[in-house]
mmCIF file as Biopython writes it, N, C-alpha, C and O atoms, coordinates in Angstrom:
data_model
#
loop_
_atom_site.group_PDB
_atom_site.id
_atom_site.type_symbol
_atom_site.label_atom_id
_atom_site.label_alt_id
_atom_site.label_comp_id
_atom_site.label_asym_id
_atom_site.label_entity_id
_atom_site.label_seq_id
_atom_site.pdbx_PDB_ins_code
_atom_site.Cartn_x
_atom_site.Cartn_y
_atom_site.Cartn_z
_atom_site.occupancy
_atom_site.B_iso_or_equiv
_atom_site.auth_seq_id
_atom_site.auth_asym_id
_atom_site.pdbx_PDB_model_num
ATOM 1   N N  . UNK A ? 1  ? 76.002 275.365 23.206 1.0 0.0 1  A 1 
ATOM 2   C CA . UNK A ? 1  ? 74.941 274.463 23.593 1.0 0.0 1  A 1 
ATOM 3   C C  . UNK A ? 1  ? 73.957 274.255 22.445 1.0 0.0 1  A 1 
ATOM 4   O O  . UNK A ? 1  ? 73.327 273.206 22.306 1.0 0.0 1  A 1 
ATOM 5   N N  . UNK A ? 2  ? 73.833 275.545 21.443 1.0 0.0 2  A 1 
ATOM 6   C CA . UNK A ? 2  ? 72.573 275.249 21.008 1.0 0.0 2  A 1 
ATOM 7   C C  . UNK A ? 2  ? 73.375 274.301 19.618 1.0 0.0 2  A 1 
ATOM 8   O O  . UNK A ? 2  ? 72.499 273.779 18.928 1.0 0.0 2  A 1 
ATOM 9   N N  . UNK A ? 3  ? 74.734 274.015 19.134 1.0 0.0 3  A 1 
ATOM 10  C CA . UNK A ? 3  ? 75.224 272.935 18.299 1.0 0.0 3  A 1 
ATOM 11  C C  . UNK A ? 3  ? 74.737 271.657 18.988 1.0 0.0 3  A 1 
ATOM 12  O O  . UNK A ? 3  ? 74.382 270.839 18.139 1.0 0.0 3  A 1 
ATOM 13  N N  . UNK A ? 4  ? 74.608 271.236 20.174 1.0 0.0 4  A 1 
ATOM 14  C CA . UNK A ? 4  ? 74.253 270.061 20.320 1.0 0.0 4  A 1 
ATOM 15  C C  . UNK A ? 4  ? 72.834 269.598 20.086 1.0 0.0 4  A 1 
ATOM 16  O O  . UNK A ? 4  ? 72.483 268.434 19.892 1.0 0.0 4  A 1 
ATOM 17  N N  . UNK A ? 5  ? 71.923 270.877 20.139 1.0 0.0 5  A 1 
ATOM 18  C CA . UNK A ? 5  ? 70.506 270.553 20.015 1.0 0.0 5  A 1 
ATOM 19  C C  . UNK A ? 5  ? 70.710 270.435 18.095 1.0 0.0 5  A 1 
ATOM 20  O O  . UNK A ? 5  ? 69.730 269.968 17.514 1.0 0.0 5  A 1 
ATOM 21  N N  . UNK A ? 6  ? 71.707 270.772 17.372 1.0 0.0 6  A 1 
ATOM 22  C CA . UNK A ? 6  ? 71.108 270.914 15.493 1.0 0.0 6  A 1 
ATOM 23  C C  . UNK A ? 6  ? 71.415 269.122 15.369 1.0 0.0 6  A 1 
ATOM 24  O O  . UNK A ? 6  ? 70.910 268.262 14.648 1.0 0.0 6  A 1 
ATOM 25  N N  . UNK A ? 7  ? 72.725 269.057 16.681 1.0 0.0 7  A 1 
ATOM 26  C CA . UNK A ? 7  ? 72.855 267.503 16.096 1.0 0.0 7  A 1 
ATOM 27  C C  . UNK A ? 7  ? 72.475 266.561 16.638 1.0 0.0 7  A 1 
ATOM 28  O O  . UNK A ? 7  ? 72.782 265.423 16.281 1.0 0.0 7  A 1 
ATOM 29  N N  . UNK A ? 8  ? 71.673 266.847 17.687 1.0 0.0 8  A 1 
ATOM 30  C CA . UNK A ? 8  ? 70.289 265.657 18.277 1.0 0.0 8  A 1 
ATOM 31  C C  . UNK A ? 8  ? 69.749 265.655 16.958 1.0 0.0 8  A 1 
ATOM 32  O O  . UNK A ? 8  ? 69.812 264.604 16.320 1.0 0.0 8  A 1 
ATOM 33  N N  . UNK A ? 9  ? 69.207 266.709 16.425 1.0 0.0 9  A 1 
ATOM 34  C CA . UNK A ? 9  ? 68.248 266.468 15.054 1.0 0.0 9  A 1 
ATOM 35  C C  . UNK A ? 9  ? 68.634 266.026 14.341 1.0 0.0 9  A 1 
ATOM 36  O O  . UNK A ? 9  ? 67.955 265.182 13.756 1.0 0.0 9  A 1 
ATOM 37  N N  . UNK A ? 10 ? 70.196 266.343 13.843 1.0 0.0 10 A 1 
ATOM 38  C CA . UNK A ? 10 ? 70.539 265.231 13.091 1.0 0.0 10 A 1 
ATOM 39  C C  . UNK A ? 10 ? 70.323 264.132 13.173 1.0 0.0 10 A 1 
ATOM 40  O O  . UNK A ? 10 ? 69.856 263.530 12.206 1.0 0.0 10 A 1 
ATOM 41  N N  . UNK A ? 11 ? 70.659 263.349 14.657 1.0 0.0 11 A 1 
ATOM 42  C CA . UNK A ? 11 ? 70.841 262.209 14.686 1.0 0.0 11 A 1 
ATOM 43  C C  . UNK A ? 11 ? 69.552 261.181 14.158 1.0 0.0 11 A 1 
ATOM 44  O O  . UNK A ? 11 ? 69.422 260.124 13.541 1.0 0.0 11 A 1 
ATOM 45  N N  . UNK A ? 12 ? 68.545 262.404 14.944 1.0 0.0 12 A 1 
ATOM 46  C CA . UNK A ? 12 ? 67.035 262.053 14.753 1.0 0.0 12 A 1 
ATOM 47  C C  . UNK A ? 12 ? 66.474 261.575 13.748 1.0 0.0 12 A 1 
ATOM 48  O O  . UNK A ? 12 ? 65.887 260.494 13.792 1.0 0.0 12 A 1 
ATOM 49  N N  . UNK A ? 13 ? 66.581 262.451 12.465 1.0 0.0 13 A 1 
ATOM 50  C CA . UNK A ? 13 ? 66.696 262.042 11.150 1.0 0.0 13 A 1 
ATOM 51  C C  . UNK A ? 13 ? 67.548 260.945 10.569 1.0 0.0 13 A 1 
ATOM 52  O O  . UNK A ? 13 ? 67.128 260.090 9.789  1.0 0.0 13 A 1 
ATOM 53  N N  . UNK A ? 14 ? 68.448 261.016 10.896 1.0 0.0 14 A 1 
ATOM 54  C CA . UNK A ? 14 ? 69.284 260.031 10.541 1.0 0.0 14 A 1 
ATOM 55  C C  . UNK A ? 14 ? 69.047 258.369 10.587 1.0 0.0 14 A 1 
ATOM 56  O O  . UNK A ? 14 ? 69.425 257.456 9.853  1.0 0.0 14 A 1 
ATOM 57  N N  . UNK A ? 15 ? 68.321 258.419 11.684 1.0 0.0 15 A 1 
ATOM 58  C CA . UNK A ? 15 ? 67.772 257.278 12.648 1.0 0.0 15 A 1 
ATOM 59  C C  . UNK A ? 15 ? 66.847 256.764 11.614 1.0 0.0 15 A 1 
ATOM 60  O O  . UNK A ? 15 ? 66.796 255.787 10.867 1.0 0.0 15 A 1 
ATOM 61  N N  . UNK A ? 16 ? 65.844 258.247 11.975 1.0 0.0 16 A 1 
ATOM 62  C CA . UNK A ? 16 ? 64.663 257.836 10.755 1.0 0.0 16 A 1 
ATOM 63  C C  . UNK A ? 16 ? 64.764 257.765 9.789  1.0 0.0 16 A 1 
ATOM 64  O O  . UNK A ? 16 ? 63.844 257.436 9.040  1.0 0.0 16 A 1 
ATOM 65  N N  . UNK A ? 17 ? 65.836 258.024 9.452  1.0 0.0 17 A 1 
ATOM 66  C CA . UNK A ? 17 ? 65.718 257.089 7.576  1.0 0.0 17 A 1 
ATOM 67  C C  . UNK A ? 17 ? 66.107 255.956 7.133  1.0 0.0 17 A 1 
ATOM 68  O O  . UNK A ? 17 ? 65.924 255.422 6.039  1.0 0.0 17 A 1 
ATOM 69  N N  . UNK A ? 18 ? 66.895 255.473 8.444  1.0 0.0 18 A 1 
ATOM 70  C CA . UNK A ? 18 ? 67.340 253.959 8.194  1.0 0.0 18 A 1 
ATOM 71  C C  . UNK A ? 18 ? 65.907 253.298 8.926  1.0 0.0 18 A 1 
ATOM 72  O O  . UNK A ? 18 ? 65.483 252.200 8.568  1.0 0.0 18 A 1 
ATOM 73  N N  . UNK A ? 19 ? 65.422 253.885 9.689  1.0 0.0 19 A 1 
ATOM 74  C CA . UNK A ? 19 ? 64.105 252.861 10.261 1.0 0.0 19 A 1 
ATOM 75  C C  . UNK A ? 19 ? 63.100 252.918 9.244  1.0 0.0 19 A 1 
ATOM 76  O O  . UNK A ? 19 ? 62.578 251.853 8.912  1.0 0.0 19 A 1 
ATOM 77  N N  . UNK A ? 20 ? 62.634 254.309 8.527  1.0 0.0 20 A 1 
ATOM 78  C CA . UNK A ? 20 ? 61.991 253.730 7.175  1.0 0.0 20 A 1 
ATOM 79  C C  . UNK A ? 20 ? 62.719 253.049 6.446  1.0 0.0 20 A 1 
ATOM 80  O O  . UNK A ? 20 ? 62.278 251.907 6.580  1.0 0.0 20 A 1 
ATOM 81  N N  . UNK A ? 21 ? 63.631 253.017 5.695  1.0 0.0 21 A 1 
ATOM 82  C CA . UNK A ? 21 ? 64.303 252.373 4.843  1.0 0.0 21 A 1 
ATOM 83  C C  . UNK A ? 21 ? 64.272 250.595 5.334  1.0 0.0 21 A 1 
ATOM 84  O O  . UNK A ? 21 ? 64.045 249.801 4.420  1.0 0.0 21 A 1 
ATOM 85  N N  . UNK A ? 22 ? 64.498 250.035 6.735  1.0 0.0 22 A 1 
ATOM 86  C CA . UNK A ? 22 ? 64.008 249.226 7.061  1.0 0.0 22 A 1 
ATOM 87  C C  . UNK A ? 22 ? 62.781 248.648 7.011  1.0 0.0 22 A 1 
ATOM 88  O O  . UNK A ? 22 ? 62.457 247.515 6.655  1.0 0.0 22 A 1 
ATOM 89  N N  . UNK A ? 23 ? 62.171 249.511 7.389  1.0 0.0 23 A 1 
ATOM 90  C CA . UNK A ? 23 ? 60.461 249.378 7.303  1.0 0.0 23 A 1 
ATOM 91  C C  . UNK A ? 23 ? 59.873 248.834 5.565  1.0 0.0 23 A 1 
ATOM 92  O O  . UNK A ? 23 ? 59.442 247.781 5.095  1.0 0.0 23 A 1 
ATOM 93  N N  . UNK A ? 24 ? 60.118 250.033 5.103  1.0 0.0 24 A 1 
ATOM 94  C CA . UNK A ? 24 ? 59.840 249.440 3.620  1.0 0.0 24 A 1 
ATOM 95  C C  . UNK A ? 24 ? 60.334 248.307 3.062  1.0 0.0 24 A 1 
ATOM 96  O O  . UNK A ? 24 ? 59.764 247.469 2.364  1.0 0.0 24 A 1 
ATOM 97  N N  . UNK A ? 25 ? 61.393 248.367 3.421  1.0 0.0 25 A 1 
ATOM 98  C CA . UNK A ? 25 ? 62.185 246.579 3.015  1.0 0.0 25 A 1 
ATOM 99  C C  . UNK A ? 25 ? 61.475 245.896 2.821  1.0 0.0 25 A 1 
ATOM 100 O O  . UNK A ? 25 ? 60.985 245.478 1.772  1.0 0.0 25 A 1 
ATOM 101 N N  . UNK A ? 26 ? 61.188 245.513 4.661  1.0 0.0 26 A 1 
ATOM 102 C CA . UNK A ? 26 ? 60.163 244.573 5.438  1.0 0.0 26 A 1 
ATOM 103 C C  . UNK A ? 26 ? 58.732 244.114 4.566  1.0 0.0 26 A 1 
ATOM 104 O O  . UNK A ? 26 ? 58.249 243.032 4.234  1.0 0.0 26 A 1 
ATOM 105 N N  . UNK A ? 27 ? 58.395 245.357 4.414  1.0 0.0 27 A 1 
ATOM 106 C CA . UNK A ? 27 ? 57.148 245.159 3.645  1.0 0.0 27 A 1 
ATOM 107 C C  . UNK A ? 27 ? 57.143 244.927 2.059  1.0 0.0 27 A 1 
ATOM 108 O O  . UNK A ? 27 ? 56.087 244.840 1.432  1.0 0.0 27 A 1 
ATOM 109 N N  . UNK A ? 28 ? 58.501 244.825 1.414  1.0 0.0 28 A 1 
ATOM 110 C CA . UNK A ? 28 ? 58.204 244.452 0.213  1.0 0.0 28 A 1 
ATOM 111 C C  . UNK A ? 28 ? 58.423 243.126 -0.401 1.0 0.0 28 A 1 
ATOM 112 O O  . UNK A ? 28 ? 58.423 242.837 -1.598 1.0 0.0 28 A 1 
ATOM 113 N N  . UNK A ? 29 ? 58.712 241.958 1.195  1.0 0.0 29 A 1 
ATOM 114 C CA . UNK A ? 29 ? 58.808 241.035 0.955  1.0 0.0 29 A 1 
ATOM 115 C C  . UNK A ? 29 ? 57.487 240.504 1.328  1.0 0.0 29 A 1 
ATOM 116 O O  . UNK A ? 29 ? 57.508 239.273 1.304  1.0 0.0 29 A 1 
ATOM 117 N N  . UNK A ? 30 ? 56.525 240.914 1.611  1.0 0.0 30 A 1 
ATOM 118 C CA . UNK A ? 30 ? 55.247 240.471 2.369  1.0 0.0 30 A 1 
ATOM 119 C C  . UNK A ? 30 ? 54.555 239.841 0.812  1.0 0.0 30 A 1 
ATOM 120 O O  . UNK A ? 30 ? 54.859 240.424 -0.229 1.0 0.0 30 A 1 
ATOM 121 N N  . UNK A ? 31 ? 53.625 238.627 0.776  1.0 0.0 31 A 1 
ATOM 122 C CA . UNK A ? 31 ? 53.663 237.906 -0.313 1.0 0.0 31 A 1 
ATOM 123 C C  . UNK A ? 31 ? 52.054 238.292 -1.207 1.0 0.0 31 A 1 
ATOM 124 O O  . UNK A ? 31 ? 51.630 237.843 -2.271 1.0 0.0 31 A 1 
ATOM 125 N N  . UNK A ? 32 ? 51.423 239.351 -0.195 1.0 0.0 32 A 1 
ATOM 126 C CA . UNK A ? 32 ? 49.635 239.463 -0.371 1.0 0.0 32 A 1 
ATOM 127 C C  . UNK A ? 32 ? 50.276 241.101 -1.916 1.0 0.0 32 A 1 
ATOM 128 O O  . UNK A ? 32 ? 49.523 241.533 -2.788 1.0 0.0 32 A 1 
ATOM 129 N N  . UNK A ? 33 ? 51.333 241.429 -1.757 1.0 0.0 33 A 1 
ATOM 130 C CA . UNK A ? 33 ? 52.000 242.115 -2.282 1.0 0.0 33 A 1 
ATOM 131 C C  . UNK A ? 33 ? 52.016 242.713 -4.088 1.0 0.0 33 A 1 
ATOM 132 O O  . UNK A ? 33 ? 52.954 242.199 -4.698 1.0 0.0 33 A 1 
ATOM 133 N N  . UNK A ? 34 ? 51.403 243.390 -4.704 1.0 0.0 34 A 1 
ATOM 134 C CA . UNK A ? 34 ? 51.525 243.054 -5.875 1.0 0.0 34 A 1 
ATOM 135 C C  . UNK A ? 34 ? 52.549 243.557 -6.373 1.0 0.0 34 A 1 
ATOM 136 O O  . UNK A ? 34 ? 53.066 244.467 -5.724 1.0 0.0 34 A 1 
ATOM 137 N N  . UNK A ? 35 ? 53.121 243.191 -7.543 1.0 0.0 35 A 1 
ATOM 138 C CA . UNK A ? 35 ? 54.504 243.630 -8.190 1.0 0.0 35 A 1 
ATOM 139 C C  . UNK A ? 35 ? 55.005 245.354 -8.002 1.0 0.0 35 A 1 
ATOM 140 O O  . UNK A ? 35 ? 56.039 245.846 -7.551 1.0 0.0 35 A 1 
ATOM 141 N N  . UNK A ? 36 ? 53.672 246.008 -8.608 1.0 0.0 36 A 1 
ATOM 142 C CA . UNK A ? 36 ? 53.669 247.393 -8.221 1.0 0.0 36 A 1 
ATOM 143 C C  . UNK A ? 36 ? 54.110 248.125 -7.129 1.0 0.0 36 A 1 
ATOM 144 O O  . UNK A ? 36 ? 54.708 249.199 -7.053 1.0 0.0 36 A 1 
ATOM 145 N N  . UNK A ? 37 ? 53.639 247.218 -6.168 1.0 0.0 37 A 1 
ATOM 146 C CA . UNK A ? 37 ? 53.724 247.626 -4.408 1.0 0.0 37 A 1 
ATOM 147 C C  . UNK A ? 37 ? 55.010 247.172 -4.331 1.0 0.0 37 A 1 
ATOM 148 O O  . UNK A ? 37 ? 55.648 247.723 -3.434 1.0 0.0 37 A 1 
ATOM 149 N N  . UNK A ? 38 ? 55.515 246.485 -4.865 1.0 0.0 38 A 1 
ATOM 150 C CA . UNK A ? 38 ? 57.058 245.698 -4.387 1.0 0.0 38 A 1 
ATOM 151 C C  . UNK A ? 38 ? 58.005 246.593 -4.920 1.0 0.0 38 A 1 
ATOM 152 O O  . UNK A ? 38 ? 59.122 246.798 -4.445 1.0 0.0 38 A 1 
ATOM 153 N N  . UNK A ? 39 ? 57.537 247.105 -5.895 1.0 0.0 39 A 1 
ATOM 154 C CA . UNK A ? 39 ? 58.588 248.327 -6.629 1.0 0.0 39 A 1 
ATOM 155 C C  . UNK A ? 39 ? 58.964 249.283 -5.740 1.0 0.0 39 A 1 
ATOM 156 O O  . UNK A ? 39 ? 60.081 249.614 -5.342 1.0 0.0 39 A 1 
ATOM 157 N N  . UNK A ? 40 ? 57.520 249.810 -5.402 1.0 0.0 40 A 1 
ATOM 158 C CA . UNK A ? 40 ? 57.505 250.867 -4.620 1.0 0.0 40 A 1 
ATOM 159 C C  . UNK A ? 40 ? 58.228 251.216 -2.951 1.0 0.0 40 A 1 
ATOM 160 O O  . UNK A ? 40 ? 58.657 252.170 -2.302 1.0 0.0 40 A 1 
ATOM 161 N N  . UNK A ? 41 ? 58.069 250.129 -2.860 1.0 0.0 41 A 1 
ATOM 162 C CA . UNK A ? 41 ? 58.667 250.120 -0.969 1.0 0.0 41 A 1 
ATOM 163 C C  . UNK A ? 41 ? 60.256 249.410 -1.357 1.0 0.0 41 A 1 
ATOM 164 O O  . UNK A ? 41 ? 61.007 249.021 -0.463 1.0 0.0 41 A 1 
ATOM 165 N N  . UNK A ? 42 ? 60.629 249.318 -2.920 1.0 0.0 42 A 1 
ATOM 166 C CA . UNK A ? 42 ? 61.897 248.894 -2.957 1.0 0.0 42 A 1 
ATOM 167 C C  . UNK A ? 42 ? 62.728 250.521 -3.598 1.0 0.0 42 A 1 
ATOM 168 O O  . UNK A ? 42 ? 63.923 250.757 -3.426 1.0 0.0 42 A 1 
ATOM 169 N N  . UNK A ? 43 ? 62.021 251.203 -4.127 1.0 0.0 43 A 1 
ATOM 170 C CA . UNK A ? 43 ? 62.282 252.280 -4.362 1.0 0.0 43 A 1 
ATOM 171 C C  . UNK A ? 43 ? 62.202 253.444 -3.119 1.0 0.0 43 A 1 
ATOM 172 O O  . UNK A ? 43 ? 62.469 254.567 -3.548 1.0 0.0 43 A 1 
ATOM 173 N N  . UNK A ? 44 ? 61.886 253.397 -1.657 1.0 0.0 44 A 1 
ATOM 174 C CA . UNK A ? 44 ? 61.482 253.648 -0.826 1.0 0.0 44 A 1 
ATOM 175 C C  . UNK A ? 44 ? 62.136 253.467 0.059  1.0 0.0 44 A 1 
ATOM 176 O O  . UNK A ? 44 ? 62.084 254.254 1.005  1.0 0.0 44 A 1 
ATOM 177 N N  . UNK A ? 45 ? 62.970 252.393 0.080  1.0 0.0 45 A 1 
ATOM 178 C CA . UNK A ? 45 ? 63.642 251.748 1.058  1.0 0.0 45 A 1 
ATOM 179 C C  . UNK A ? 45 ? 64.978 252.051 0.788  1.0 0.0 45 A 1 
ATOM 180 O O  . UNK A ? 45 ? 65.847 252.117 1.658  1.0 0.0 45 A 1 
ATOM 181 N N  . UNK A ? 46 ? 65.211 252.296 -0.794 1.0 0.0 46 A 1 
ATOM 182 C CA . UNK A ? 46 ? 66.672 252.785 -1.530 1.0 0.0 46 A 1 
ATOM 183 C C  . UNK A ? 46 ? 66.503 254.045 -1.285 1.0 0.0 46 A 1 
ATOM 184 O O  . UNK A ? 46 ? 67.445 254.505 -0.641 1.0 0.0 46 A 1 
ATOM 185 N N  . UNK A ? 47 ? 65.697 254.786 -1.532 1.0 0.0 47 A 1 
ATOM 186 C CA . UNK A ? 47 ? 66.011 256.637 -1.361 1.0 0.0 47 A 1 
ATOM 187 C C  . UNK A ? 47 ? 66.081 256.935 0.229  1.0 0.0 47 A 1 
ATOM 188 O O  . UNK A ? 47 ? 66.589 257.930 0.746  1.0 0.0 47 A 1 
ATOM 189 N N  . UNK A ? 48 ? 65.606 256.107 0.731  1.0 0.0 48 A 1 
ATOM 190 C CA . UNK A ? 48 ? 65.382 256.581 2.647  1.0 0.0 48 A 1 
ATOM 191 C C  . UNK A ? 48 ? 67.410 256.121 2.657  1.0 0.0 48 A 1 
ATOM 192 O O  . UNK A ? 48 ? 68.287 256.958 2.874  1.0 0.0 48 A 1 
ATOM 193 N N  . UNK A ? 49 ? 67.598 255.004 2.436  1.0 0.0 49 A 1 
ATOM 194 C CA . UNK A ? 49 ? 68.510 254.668 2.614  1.0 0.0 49 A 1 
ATOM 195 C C  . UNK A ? 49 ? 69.509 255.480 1.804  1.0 0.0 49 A 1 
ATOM 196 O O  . UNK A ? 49 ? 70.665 255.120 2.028  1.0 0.0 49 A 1 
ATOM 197 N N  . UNK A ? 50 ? 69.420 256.259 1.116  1.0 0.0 50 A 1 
ATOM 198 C CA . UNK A ? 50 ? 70.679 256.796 0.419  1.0 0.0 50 A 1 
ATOM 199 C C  . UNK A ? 50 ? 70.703 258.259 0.858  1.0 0.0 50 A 1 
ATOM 200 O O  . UNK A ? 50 ? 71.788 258.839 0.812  1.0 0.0 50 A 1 
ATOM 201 N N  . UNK A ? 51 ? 69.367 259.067 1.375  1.0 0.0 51 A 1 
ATOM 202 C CA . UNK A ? 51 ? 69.127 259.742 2.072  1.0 0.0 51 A 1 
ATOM 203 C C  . UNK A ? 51 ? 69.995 260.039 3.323  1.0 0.0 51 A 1 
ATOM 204 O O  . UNK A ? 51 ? 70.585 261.037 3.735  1.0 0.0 51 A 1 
ATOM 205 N N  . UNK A ? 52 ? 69.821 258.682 3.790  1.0 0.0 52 A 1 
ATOM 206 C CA . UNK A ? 52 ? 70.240 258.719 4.812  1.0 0.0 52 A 1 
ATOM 207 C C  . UNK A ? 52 ? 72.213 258.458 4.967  1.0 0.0 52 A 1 
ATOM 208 O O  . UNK A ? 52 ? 72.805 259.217 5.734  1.0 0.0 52 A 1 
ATOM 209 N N  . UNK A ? 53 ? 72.892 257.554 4.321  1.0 0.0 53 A 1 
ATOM 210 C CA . UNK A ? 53 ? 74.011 257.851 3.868  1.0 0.0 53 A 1 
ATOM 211 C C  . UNK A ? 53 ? 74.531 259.245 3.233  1.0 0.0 53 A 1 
ATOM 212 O O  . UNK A ? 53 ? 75.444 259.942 3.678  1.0 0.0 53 A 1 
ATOM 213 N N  . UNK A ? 54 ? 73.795 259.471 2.173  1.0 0.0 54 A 1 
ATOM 214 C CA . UNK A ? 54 ? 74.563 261.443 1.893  1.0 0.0 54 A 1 
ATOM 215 C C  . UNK A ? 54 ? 74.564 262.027 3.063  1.0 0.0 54 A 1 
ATOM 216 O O  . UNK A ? 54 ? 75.313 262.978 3.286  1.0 0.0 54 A 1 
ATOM 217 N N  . UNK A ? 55 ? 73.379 261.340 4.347  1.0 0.0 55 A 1 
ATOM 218 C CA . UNK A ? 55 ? 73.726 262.742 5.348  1.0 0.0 55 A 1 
ATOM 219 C C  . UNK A ? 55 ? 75.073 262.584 6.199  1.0 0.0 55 A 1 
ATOM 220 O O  . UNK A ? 55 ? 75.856 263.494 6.471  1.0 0.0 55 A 1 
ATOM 221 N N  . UNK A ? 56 ? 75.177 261.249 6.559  1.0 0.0 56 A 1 
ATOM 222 C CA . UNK A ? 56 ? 76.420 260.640 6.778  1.0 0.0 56 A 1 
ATOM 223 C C  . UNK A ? 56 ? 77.628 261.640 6.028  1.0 0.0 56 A 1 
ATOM 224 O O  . UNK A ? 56 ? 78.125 262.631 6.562  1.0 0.0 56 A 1 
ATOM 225 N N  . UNK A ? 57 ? 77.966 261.109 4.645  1.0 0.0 57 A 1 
ATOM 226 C CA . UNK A ? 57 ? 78.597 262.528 3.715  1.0 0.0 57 A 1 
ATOM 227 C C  . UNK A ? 57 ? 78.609 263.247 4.236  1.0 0.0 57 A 1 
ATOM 228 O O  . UNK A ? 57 ? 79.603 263.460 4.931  1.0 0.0 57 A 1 
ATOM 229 N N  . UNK A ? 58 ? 77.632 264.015 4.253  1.0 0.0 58 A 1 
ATOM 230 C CA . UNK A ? 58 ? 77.780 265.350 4.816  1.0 0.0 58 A 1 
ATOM 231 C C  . UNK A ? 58 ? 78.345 265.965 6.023  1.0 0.0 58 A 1 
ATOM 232 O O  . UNK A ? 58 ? 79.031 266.986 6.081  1.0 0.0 58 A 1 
ATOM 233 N N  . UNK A ? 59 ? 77.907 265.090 7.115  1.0 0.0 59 A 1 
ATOM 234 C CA . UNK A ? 59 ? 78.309 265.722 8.660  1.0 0.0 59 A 1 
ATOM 235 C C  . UNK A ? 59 ? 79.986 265.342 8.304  1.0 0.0 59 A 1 
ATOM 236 O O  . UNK A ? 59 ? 80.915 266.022 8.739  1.0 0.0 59 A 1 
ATOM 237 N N  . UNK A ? 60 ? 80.202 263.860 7.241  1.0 0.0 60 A 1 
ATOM 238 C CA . UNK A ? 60 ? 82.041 264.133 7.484  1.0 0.0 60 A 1 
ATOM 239 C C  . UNK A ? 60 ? 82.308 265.061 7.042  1.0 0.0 60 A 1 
ATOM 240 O O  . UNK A ? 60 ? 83.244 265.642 7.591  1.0 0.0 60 A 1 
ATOM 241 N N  . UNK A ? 61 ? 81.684 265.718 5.855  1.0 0.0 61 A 1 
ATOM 242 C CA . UNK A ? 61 ? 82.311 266.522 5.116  1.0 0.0 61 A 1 
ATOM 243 C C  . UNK A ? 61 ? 82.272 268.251 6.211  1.0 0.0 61 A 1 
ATOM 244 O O  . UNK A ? 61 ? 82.958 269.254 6.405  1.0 0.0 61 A 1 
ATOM 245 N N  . UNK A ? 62 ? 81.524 267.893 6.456  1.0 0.0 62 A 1 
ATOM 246 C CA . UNK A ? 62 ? 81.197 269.256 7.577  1.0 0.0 62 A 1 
ATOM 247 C C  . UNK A ? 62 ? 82.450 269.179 8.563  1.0 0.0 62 A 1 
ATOM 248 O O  . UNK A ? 62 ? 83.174 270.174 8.583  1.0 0.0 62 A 1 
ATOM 249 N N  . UNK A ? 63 ? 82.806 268.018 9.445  1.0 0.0 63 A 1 
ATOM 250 C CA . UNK A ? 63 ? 83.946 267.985 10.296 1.0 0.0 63 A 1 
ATOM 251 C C  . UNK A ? 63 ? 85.090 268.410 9.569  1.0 0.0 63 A 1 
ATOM 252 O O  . UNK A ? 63 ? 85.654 269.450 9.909  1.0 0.0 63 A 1 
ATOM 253 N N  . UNK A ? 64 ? 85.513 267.719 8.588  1.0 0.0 64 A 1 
ATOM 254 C CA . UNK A ? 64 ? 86.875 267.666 7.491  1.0 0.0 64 A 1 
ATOM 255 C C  . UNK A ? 64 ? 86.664 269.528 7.514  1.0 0.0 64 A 1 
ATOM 256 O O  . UNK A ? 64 ? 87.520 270.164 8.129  1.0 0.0 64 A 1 
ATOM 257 N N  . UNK A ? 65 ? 85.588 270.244 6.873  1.0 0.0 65 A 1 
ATOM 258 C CA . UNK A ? 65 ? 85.850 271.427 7.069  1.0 0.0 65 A 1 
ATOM 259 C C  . UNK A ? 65 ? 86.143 272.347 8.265  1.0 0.0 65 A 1 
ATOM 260 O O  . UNK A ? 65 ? 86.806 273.384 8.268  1.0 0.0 65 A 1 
ATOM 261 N N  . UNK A ? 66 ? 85.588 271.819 9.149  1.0 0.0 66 A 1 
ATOM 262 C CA . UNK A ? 66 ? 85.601 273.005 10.555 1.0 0.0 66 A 1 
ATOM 263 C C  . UNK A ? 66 ? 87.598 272.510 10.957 1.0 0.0 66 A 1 
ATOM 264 O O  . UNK A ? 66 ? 88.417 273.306 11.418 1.0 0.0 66 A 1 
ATOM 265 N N  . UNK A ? 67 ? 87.851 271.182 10.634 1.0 0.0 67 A 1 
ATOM 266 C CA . UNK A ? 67 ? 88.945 271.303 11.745 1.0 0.0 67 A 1 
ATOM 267 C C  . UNK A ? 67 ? 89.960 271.159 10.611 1.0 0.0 67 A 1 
ATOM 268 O O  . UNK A ? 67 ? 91.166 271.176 10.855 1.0 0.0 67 A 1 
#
């Protein structure tokens, strides 16, 4: 039982890094925006998002091992 509660959290996280990674997107097309700020929520939006893919990686790589 308590494997299903590590991978609610996973999922949890998981979630949340594509919803920041969304989020920042969003906002680095907003036009009141200065170049700086556009970097930043584009650099923000790539690490949430790649974050969030390695974890992807990982849980396969975790299955591929257990079975």
């Amino acid at each position: 039982m308590l494997i299903l509660a590590y991978f609610f959290v996973f999922l949890v996280g998981l979630v949340t890094c594509f919803k920041e990674a969304k989020k920042a997107w969003l906002c680095q097309k907003l036009t009141q925006n200065t170049s700086h700020q556009k970097r930043g929520f584009i650099l923000k939006a790539l690490c949430s998002a790649s974050i969030g893919c390695l974890g992807i990686g990982g849980l396969v790589q975790a299955t591929v091992g257990v079975f």
